[in-house]
C-alpha positions in Angstrom: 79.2 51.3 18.3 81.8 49.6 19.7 82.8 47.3 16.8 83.2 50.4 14.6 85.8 52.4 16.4 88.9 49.9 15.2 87.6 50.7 11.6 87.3 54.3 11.8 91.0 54.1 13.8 92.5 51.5 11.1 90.9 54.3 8.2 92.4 57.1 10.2 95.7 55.4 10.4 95.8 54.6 6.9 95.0 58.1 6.0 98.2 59.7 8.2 99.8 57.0 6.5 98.9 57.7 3.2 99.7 61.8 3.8 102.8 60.9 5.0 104.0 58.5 2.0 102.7 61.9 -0.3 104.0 64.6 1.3 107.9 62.3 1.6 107.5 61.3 -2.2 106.5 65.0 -3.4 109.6 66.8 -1.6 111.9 64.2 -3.9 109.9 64.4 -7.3 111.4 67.5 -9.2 109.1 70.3 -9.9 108.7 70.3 -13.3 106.4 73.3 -15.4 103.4 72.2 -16.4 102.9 71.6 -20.5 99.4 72.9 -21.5 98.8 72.9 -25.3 96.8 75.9 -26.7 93.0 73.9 -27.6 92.9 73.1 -23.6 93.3 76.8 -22.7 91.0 77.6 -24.9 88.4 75.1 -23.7 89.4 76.5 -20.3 88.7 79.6 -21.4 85.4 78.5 -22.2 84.5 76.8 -19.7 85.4 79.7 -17.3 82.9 81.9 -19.6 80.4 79.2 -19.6 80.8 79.1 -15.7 80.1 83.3 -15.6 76.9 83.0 -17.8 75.7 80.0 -15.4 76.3 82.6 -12.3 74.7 85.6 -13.9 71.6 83.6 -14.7 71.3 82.2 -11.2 71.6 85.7 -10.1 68.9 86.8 -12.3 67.1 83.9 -11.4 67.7 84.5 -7.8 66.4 87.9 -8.4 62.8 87.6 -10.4 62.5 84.7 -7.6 62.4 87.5 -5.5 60.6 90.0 -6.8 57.7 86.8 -7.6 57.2 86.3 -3.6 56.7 90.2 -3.7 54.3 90.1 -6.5 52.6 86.9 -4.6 52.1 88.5 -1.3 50.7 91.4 -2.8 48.0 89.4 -4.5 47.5 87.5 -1.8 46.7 90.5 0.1 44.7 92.1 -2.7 42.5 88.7 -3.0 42.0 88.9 1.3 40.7 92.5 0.6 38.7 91.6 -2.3 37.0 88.6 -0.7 36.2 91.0 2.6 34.9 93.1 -0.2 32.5 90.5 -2.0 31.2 89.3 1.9 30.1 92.4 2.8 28.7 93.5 -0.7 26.7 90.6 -0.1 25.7 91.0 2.9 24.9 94.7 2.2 22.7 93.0 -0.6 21.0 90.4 1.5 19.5 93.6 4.1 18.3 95.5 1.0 16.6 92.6 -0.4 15.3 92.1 2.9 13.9 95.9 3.3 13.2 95.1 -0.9 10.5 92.3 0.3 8.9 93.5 3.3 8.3 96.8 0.9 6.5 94.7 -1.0 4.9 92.3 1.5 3.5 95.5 2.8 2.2 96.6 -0.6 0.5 93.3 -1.0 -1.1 93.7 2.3 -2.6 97.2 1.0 -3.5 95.7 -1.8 -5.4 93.0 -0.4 -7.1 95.2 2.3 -8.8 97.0 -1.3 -12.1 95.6 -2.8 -11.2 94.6 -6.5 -13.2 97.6 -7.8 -10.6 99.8 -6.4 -7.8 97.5 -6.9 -8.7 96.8 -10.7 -8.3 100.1 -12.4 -4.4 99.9 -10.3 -3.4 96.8 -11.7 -5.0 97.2 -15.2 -2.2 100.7 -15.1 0.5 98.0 -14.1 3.1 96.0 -16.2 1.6 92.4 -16.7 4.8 90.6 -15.1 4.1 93.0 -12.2 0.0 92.0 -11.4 1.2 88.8 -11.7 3.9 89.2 -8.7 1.2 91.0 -6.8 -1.5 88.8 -7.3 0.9 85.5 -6.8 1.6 87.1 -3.3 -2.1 87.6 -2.2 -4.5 84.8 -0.9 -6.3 82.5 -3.8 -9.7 83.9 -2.3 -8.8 87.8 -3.0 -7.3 87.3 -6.5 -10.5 85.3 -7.5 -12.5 88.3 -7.3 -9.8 90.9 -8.4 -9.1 88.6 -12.1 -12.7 89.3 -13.1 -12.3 92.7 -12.7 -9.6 93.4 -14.4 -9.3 94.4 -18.1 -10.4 91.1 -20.6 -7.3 91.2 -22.4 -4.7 91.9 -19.3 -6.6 89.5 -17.6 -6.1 86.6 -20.3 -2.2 87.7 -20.2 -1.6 87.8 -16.7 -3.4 84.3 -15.9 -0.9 82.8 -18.3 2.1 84.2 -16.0 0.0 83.7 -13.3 -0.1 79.6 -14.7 3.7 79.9 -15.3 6.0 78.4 -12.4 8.9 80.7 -11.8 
């Protein structure tokens, strides 16, 4: 710190100096009109416009600038209210699925209180995709003795769901 204060002194010194040497030498020169030739006022001319256009379309840059943070906070609030949205859509979703399969555990249960005589002439009424969902559900034992039962055909179609992994 020390070693750089006789620089910044010597600089400063040189600087007076310098303004001094200027300002004495300026007040001696005659003021003379300057001589500008026509082609460099017209390339000041242009210059100046050029300048004007360079201004108005930082403005208007400036300006959509502005109005894009808008537009960004807005979506950015619209996706927060979206995605609150979608969660509890979901979760709404998830409790009636939930009611959904205890409905049909509880039909299964029905079902598999029934003999097969009685439950036969039900599932023979049923969609095929459906007996399969409902025998699927019920214990190996019960659908054993409902499958004779059953209709040939449906019988024939529904143990080839029934062999199909879902």
């Amino acid at each position: 710190m020390l070693q750089k204060a006789p620089i910044i002194i010597l600089g400063t010194s040189f600087l007076f100096v310098l303004f001094f040497v200027c300002t004495c030498f300026a007040e001696k020169v005659p003021k003379k009109p300057v001589k500008v030739s026509l082609s460099q006022i017209e390339w000041a001319d242009q210059l100046k416009k050029r300048e004007d256009a360079v201004e108005a379309r930082e403005n208007v840059v400036e300006v959509t600038e502005k109005e894009l943070e808008s537009l960004q906070k807005e979506l950015d609030a619209k996706l927060a209210r979206l995605t609150t949205m979608q969660i509890d859509i979901q979760e709404k979703l998830e409790q009636f699925k939930g009611a959904k399969d205890k409905e049909f555990r509880n039909l299964v249960k029905v079902y598999s209180a029934m003999s097969a005589t009685k439950l036969a002439p039900l599932l023979n009424k049923m969609e095929d995709k459906t007996v399969a969902k409902i025998l699927r559900a019920m214990a190996t034992d019960a659908v054993a003795k409902i499958v004779p039962k059953i209709d040939e055909d449906k019988a024939v179609r529904v143990s080839k769901l029934l062999g199909v992994l879902e």
